[in-house]
VMD Tcl script that draws the C-alpha trace (Angstrom):
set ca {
  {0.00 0.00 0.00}
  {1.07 3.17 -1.09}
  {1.74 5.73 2.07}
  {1.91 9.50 2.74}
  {5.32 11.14 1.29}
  {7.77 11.74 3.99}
  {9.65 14.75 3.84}
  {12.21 17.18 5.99}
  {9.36 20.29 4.93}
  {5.94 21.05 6.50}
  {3.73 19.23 8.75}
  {3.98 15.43 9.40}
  {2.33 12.92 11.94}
  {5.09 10.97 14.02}
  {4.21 9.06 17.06}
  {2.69 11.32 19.71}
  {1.37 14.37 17.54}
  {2.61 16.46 14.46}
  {6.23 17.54 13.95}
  {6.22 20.62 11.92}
  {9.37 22.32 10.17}
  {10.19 25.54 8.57}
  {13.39 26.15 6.63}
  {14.14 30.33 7.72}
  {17.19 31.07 7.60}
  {17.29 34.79 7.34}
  {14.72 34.81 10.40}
  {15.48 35.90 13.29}
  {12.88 34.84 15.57}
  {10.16 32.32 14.55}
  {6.81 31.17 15.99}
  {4.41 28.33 15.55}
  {1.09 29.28 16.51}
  {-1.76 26.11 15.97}
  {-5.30 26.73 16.49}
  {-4.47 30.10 18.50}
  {-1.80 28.49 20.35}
  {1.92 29.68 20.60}
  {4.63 27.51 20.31}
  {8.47 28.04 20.56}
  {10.05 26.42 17.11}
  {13.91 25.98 18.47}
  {16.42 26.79 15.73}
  {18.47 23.54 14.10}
  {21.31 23.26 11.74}
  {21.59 25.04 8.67}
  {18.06 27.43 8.64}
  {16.01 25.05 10.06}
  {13.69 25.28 12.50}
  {11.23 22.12 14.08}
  {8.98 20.90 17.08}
  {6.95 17.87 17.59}
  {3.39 19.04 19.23}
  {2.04 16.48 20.79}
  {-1.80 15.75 20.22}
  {-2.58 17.77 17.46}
  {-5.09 16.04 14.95}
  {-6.19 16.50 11.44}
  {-7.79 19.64 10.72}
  {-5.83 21.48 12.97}
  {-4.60 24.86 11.49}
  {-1.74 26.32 11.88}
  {1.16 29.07 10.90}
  {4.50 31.00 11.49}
  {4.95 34.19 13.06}
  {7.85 35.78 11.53}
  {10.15 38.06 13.86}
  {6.95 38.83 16.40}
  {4.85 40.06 13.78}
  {3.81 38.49 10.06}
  {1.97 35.15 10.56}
  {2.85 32.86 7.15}
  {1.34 29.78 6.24}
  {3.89 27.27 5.66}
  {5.52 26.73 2.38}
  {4.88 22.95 2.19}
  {1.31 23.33 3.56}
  {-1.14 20.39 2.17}
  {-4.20 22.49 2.13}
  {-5.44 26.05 2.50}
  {-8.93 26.27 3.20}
  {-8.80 30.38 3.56}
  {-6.35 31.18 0.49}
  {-3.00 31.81 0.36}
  {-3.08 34.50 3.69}
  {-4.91 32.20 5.50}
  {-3.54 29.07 8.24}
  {-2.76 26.23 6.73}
  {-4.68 23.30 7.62}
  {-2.73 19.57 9.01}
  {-3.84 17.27 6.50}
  {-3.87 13.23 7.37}
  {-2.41 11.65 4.36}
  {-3.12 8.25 4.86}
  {-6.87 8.57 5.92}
  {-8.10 8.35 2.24}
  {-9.16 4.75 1.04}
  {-7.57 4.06 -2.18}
  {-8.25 1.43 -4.33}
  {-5.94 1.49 -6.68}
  {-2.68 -0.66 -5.16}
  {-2.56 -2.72 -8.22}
  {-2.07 0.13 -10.95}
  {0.99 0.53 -11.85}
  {0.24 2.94 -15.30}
  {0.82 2.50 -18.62}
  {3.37 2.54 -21.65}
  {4.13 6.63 -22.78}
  {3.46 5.56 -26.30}
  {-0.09 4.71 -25.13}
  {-0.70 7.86 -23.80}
  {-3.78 10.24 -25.66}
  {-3.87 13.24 -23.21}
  {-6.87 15.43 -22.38}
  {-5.20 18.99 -20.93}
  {-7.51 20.23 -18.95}
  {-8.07 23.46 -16.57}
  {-10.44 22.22 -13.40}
  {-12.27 25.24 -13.12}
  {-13.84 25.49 -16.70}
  {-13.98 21.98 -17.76}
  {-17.47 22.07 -16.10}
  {-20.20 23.81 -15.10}
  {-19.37 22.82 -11.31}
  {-15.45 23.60 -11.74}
  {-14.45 21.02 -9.48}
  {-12.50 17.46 -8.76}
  {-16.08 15.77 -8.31}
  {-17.43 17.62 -11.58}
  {-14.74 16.49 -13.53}
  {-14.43 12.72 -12.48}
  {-18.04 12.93 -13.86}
  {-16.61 13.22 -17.01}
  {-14.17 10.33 -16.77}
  {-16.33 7.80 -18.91}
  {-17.13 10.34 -21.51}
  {-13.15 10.43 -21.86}
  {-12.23 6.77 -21.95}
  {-14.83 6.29 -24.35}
  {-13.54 8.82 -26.42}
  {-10.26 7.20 -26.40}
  {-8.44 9.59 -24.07}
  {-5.81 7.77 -21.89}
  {-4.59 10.27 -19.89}
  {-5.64 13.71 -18.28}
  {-3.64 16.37 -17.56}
  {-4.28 19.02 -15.18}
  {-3.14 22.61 -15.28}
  {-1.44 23.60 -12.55}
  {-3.17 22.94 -8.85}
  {-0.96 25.12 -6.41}
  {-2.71 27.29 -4.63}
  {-2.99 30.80 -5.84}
  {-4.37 33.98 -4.82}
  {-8.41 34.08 -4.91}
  {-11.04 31.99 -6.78}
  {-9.59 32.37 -10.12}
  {-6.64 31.67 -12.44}
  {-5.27 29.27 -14.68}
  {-2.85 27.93 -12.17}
  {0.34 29.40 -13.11}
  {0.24 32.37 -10.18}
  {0.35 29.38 -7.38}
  {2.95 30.29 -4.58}
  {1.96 27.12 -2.28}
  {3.33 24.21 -4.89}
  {1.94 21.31 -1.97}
  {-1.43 22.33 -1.37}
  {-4.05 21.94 -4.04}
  {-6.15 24.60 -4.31}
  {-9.16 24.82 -2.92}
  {-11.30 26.53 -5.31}
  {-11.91 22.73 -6.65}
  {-11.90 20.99 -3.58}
  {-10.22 19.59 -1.04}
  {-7.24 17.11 -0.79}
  {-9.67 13.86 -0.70}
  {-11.43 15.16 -3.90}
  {-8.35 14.96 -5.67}
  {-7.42 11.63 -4.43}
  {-10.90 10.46 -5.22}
  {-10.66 11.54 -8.63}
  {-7.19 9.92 -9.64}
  {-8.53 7.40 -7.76}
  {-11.56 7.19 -9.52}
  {-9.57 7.82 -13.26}
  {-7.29 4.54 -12.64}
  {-10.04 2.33 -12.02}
  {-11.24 3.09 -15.98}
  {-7.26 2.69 -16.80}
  {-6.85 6.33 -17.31}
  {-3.73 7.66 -16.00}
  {-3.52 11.66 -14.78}
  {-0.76 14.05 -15.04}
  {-0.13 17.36 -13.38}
  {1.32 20.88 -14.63}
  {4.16 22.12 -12.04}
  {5.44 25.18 -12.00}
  {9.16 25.52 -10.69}
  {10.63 28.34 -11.85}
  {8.94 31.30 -10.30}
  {5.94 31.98 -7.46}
  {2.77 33.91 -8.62}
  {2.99 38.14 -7.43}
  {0.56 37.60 -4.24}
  {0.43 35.59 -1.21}
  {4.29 34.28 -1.64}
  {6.13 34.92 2.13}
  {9.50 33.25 1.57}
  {11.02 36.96 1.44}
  {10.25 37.22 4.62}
  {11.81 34.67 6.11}
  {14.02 32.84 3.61}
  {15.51 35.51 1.40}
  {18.45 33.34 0.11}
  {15.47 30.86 -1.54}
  {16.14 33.54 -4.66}
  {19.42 35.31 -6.30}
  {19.98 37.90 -8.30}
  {23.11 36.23 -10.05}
  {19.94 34.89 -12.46}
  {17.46 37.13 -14.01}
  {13.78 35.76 -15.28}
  {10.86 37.62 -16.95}
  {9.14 37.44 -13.04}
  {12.42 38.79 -11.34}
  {15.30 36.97 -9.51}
  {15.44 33.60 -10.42}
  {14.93 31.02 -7.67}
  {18.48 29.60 -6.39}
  {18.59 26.13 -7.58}
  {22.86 26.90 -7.17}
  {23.68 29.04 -4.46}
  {26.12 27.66 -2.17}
  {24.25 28.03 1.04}
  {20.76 27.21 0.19}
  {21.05 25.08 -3.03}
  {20.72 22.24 -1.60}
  {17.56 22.83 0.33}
  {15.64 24.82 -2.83}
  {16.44 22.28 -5.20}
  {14.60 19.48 -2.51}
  {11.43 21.41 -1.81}
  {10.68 21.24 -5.96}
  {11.79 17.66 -5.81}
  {10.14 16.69 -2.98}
  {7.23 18.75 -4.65}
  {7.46 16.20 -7.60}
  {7.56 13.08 -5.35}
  {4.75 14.79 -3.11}
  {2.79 14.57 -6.26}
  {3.82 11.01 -7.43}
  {3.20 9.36 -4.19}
  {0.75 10.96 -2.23}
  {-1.44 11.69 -4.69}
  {-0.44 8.95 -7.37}
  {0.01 11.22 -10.05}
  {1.39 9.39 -13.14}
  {3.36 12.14 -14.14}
  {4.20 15.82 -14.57}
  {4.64 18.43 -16.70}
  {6.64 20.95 -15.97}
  {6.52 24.47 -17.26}
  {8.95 26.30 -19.00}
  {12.21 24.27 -17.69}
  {14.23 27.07 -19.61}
  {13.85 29.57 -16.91}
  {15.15 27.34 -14.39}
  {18.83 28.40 -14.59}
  {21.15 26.73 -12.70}
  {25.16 26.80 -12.94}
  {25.29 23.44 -10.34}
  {27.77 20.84 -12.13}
  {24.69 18.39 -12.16}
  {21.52 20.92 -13.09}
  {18.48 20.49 -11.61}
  {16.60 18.93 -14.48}
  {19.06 16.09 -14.09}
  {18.55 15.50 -10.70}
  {14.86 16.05 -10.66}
  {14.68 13.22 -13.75}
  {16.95 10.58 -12.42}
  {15.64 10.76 -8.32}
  {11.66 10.00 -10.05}
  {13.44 7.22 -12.02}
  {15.67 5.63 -8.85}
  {12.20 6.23 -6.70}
  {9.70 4.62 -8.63}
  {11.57 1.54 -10.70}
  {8.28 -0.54 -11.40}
  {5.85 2.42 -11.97}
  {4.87 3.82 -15.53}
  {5.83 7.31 -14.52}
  {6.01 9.79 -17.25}
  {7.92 13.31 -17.17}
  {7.10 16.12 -19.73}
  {8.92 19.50 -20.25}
  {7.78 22.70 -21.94}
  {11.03 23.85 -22.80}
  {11.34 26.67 -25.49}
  {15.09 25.83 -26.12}
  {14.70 22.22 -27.34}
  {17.25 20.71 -25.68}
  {17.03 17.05 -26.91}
  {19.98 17.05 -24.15}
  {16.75 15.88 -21.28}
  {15.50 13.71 -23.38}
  {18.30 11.23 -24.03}
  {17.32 6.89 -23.52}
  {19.71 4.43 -22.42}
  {20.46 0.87 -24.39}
  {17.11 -0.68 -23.32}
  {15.42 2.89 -25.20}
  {13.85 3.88 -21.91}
  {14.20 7.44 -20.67}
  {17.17 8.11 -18.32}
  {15.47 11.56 -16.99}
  {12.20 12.95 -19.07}
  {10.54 11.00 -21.74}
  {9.71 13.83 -23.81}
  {8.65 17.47 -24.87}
  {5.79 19.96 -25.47}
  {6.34 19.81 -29.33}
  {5.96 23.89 -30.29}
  {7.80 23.74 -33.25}
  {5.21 21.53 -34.90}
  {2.46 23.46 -33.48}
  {4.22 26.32 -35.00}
  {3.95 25.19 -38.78}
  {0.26 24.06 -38.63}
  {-0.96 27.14 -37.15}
  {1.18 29.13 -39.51}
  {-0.18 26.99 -42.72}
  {-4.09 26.58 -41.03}
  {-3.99 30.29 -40.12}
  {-1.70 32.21 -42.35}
  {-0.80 33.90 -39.09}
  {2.99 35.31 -39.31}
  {3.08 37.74 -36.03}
  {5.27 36.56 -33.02}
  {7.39 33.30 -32.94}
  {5.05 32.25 -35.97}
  {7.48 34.56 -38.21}
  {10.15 31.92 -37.51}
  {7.71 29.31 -39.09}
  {6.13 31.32 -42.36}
  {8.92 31.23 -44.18}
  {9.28 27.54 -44.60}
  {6.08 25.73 -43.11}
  {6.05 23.15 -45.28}
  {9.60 21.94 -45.07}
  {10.09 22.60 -41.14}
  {6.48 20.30 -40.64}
  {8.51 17.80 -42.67}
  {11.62 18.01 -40.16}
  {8.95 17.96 -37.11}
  {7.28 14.86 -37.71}
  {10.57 12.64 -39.25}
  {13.26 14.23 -36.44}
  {11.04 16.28 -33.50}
  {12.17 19.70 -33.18}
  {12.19 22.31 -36.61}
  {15.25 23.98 -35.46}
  {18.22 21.87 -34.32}
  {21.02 24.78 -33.80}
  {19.45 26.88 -36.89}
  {19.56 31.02 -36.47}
  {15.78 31.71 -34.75}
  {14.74 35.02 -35.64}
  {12.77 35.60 -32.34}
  {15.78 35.24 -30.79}
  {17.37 37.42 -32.73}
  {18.91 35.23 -35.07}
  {20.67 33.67 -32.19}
  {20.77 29.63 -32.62}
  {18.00 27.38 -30.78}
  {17.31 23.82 -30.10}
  {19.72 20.61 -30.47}
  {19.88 17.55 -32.96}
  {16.80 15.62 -31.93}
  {16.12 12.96 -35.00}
  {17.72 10.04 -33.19}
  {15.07 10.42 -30.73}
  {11.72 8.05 -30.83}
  {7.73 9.75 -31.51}
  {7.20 8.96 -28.20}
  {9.96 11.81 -26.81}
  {6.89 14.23 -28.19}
  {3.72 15.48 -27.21}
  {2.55 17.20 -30.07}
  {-0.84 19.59 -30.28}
  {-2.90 21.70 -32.50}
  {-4.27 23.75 -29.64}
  {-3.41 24.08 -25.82}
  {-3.65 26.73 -22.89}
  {-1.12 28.76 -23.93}
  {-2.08 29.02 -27.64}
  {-5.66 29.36 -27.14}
  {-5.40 31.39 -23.79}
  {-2.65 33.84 -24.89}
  {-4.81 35.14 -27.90}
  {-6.38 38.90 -26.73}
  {-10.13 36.61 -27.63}
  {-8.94 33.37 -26.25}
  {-10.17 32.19 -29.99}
  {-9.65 28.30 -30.84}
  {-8.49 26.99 -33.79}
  {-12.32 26.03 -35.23}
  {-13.17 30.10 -35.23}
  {-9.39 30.75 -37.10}
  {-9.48 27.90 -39.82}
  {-11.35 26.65 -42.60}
  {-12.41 23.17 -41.80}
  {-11.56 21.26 -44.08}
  {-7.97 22.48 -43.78}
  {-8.78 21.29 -39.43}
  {-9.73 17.97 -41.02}
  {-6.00 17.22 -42.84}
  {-4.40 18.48 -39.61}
  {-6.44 16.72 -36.86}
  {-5.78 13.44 -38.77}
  {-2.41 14.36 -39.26}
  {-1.32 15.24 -35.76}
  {-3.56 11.60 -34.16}
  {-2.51 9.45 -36.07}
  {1.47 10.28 -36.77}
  {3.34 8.41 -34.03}
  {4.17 10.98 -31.62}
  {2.26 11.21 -28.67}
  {-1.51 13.64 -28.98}
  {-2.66 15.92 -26.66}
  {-5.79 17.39 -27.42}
  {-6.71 20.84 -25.39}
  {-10.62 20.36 -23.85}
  {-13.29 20.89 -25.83}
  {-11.38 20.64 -29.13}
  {-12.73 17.26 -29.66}
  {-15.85 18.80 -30.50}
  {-14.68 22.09 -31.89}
  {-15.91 23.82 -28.75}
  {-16.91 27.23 -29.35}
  {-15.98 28.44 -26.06}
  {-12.96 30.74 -25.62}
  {-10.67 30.15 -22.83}
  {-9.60 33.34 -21.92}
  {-6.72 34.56 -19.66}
  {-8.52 34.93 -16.15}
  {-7.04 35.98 -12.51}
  {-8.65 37.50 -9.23}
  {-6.44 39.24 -7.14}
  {-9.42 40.55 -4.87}
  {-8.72 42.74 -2.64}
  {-5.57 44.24 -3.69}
  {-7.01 45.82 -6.87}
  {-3.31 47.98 -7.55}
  {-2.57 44.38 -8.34}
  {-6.13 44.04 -10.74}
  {-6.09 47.02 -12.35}
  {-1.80 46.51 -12.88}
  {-3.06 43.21 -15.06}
  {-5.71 44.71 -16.98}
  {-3.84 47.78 -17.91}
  {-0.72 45.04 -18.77}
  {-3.12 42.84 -20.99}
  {-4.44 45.81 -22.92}
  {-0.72 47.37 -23.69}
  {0.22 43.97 -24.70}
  {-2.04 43.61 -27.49}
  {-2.01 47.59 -28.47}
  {0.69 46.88 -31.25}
  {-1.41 44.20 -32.73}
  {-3.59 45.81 -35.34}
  {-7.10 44.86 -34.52}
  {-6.36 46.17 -30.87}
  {-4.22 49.25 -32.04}
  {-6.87 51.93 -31.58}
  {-9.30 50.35 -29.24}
  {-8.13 47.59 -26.44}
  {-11.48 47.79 -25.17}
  {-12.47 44.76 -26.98}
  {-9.76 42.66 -24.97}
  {-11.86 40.64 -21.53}
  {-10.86 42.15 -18.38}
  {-9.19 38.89 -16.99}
  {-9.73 40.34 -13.33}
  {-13.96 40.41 -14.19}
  {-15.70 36.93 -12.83}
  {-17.54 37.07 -16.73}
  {-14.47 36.42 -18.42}
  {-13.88 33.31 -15.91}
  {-17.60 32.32 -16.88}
  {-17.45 32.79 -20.42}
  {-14.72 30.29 -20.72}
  {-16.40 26.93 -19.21}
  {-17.32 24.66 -21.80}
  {-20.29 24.11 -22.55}
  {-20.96 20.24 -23.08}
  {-24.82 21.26 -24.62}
  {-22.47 21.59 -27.94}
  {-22.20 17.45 -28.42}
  {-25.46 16.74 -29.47}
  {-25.70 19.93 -31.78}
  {-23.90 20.06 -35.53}
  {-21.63 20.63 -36.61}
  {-20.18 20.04 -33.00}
  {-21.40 16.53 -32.57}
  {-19.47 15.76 -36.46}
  {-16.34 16.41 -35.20}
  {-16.67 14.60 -31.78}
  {-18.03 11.46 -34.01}
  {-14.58 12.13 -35.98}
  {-12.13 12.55 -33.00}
  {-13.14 9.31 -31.43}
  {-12.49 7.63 -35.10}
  {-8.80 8.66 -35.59}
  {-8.36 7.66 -31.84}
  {-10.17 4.03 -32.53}
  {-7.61 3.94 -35.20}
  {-4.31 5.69 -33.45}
  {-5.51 2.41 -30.94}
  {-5.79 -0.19 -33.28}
  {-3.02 0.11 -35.60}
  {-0.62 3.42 -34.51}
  {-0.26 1.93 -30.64}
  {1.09 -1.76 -32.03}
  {3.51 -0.27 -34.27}
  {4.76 2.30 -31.37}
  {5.68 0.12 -29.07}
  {7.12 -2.66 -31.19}
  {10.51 -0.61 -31.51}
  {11.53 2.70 -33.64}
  {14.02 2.14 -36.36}
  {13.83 5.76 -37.72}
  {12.24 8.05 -39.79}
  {12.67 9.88 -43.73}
  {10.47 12.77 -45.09}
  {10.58 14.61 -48.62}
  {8.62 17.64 -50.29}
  {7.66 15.64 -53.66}
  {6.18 19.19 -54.28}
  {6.50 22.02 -52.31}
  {3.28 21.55 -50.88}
  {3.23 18.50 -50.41}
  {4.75 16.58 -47.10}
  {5.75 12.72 -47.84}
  {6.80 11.03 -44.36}
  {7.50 7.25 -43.44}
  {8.26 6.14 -39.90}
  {9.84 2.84 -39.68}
  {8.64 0.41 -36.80}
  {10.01 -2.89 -35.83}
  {6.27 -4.26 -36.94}
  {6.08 -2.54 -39.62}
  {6.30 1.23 -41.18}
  {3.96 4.02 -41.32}
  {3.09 6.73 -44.32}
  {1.73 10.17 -44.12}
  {1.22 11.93 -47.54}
  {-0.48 15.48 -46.79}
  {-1.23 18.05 -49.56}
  {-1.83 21.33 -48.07}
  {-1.69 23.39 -51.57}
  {-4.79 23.51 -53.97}
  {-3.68 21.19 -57.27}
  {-4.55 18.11 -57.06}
  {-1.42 15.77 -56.04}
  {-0.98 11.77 -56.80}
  {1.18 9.99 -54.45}
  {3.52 7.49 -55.71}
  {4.19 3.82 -54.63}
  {0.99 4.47 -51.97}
  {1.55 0.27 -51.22}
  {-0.18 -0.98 -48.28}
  {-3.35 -0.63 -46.18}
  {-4.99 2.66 -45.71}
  {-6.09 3.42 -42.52}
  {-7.08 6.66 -42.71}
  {-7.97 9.57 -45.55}
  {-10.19 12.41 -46.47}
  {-9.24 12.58 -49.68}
  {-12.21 12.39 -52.22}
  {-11.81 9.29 -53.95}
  {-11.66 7.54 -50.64}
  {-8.06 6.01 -51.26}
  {-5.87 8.28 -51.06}
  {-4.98 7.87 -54.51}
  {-5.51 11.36 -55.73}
  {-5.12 13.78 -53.10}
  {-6.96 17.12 -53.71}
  {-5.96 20.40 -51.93}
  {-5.85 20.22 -48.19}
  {-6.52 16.24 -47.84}
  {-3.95 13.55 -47.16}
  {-3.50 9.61 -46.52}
  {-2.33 7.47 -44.03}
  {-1.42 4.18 -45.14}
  {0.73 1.11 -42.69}
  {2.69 -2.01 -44.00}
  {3.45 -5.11 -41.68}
  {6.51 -6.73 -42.02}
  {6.56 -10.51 -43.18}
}
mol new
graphics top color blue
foreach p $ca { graphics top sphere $p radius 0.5 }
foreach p [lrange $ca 0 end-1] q [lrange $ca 1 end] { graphics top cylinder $p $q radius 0.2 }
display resetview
């Protein structure tokens, strides 16, 4: 039976009551105060500071008083039932009943993720609401659900990425249990759920570590939300780079996560001989040998570096990376959209979706003009499908937009059709933002709630407005952009699930669950029987001709995303998929393509 993580940070039951430890070492006088209660917390070795209470149960709540005055919740707290400023509340691990001691996960190259923000997935917003939806998924064909980020943030609102309390799930969706009862709950249907962490910067409200623990950040690193965190300083290293690995095995174990993403590894910088990435990969690894765990990173410089296997092909620290670059191209070629990063993409979209799908990454060391020509990413083509998660659509790309527009309201659709086929059933692993299995119309828009400290709402609105002023549509009126501080603009982005029995919504949906019948069926097999590699030529150049090689067999995608009509040559084998007209594949008109397998005798 799986047990409660045990850790040197926060609250923990021990034989005769809770010991509770704070790591404040630029404090100079500390406090614990539980359920009104003051008690003296003795200063240790290096920072630390710890007590044992005796008798003090679950539900008990509990904080710091810093230097006689400020009362903090503590940085490892498991819950906060009063938001960020409030106590935090001693949680008993182990009184949940799981059921799930024989699931152990499953294979990465059987993974079909859902992302998936709590909040607006449905109309309740909540753990409970969502595990309602669990049998709509699997029947879908969705084996895995990822959820944005959980840490608790500041108010009722946000998409997860202003959390300054990375242990305690927020409780805008519930509390601890609900979670528990909805992995819980997902693994009995064989579903497996991830979680988004953040661990490279702390939301701007409710985070106290300045107060207390000052060396927890430097300025020797500089990040677009201030001084970096100090995953190297000589001092405190040690101790910053456990409470985001602990974090991770928090996660893992207590909550039986069956993996994470994490977001934006490139601002984690770290001059350590062995960087954190490294060590955060290969302690998951040494912890959990006989458990499927899979580890994701969003990582703009596309460093195949994390991503490396060993002899047996299994990952030796992350199995694999947000894919932007092949977002990139079919937004840039579905769209004709050229602002932004998607300039690096509009000169060649064709050839760099070519490189994506046969090698992983579009730029391997090439000159990227958003960075100013300065080189980006690393050779990646010896690396398997499976080190990819690839997308049409997710948080960011929907979310970021001033309308928080998807992909259905920007593209024709029969040009959706060629890329939705293209992006299930090519090898790499799928992740499909919610709703876009039905082409929701529902924007997700970029939402906080900062309430009370409106300096801090009207600083966002004013920032969301000037960031969209140099975009045309918004250059003489940014009163069209949401106020992401207004409740509405939180409202207006929960799906609405009235769409699947309505056209052309309930078309698509009927469509998704196809490809993923046949991603099951025939990609899966192929997947997992071993990679041996992967070629892809323009035979025009519109035209994208690309053959992975399996140790069952290979697999063909010819897409033509021009108007003339295009005839594929040598198209041997079994067609599993096409929209082209004839039904075949065998004459491809503009915007359709062909996916067609061969076993090996």
């Amino acid at each position: 039976m799986r047990r409660a993580h045990s850790m040197e940070f926060g609250a923990e039951f021990v034989d005769g009551g809770v010991r509770f430890a704070l790591w404040a070492p630029t404090a100079h006088d500390v406090t614990l105060v539980v359920d009104g209660q003051d008690h003296a917390l003795p200063a240790a070795e290096h920072g630390w500071r710890r007590t044992v209470v005796p008798g003090v149960k679950a539900g008990a709540r509990y904080g710091f008083r810093i230097d006689g005055d400020l009362v903090v919740p503590d940085p490892a707290s498991r819950f906060q039932p009063e938001d960020v400023s409030g106590p935090s509340e001693v949680i008993d691990p182990n009184a949940f009943g799981w059921t799930d001691d024989d699931w152990k996960g499953r294979p990465f190259e059987e993974a079909v993720i859902y992302e998936t923000h709590v909040g607006t997935a449905t109309p309740e917003g909540t753990y409970d609401g969502l595990a309602e939806r669990l049998e709509y998924l699997r029947a879908l064909g969705v084996t895995a659900i990822e959820l944005l980020p959980l840490a608790d943030f500041k108010g009722t609102r946000n998409w997860g990425y202003d959390g300054v309390l990375p242990y305690a799930p927020d409780s805008a969706y519930g509390r601890p249990d609900d979670l528990k009862r909805l992995i819980d709950r997902a693994h009995s249907l064989g579903l497996m759920v991830y979680i988004d962490a953040v661990y490279n910067h702390f939301g701007p409200a409710g985070n106290y570590l300045h107060a207390y623990a000052k060396t927890f950040f430097t300025e020797r690193h500089q990040t677009p939300w201030g001084a970096g965190i100090n995953f190297d300083g000589k001092e405190s290293g040690h101790t910053v780079r456990q409470y985001f690995i602990q974090n991770a095995l928090y996660w893992l174990e207590e909550y039986h996560f069956d993996g994470i993403r994490f977001d934006a590894v490139h601002a984690i910088l770290d001059d350590s001989e062995k960087h954190f990435l490294a060590e955060l990969g290969e302690t998951i690894r040494e912890k959990f040998p006989d458990r499927q765990i899979h580890l994701m990173l969003e990582n703009e410089a596309n460093q195949a570096t994390w991503l490396e296997r060993d002899s047996g092909g299994k990952p030796k620290r992350h199995d694999a990376q947000w894919a932007d670059d092949l977002h990139h191209c079919w937004h840039v070629l579905l769209t004709g959209e050229d602002a932004g990063y998607y300039e690096s993409f509009a000169d060649k979209p064709v050839e760099r979706l070519a490189r994506c799908l046969s090698e992983g990454f579009a730029y391997q060391g090439e000159p990227f003009k958003t960075l100013d020509n300065h080189p980006r990413g690393e050779p990646s083509a010896h690396l398997p499908p499976s080190a990819f998660v690839t997308f049409l659509q997710n948080h960011d790309q929907v979310g970021n937009r001033a309308l928080g527009e998807r992909l259905s309201q920007l593209s024709d659709p029969k040009k959706l059709d060629l890329a939705r086929g293209g992006f299930l059933l090519a090898p790499q692993i799928p992740m499909l933002w919610m709703g876009e299995e039905w082409s929701a119309s529902t924007p997700f828009l970029f939402f906080v709630d900062f309430a009370p400290d409106e300096e801090l709402n009207k600083a966002v609105r004013e920032g969301r407005r000037r960031e969209f002023k140099s975009f045309a549509a918004f250059a003489d009126d940014t009163s069209k952009i949401p106020d992401p501080t207004d409740k509405k603009t939180f409202d207006d982005s929960k799906l609405d699930w009235s769409e699947l029995e309505r056209a052309p919504h309930r078309d698509v949906l009927a469509e998704t669950k196809r490809l993923l019948a046949i991603r099951r069926d025939v990609v899966v097999p192929l997947a997992k029987s071993g990679y041996g590699g992967a070629t892809a030529t323009l035979p025009r150049p519109d035209v994208v001709d690309c053959t992975w090689r399996f140790g069952a067999g290979t697999l063909r995608f010819v897409a033509n995303v021009g108007d003339a009509e295009f005839r594929p040559e040598d198209l041997s084998g079994a067609v599993i998929w096409t929209n082209a007209p004839d039904g075949r594949g065998a004459s491809l008109a503009g915007w359709t393509g062909v996916f067609v397998t061969e076993q090996n005798q």
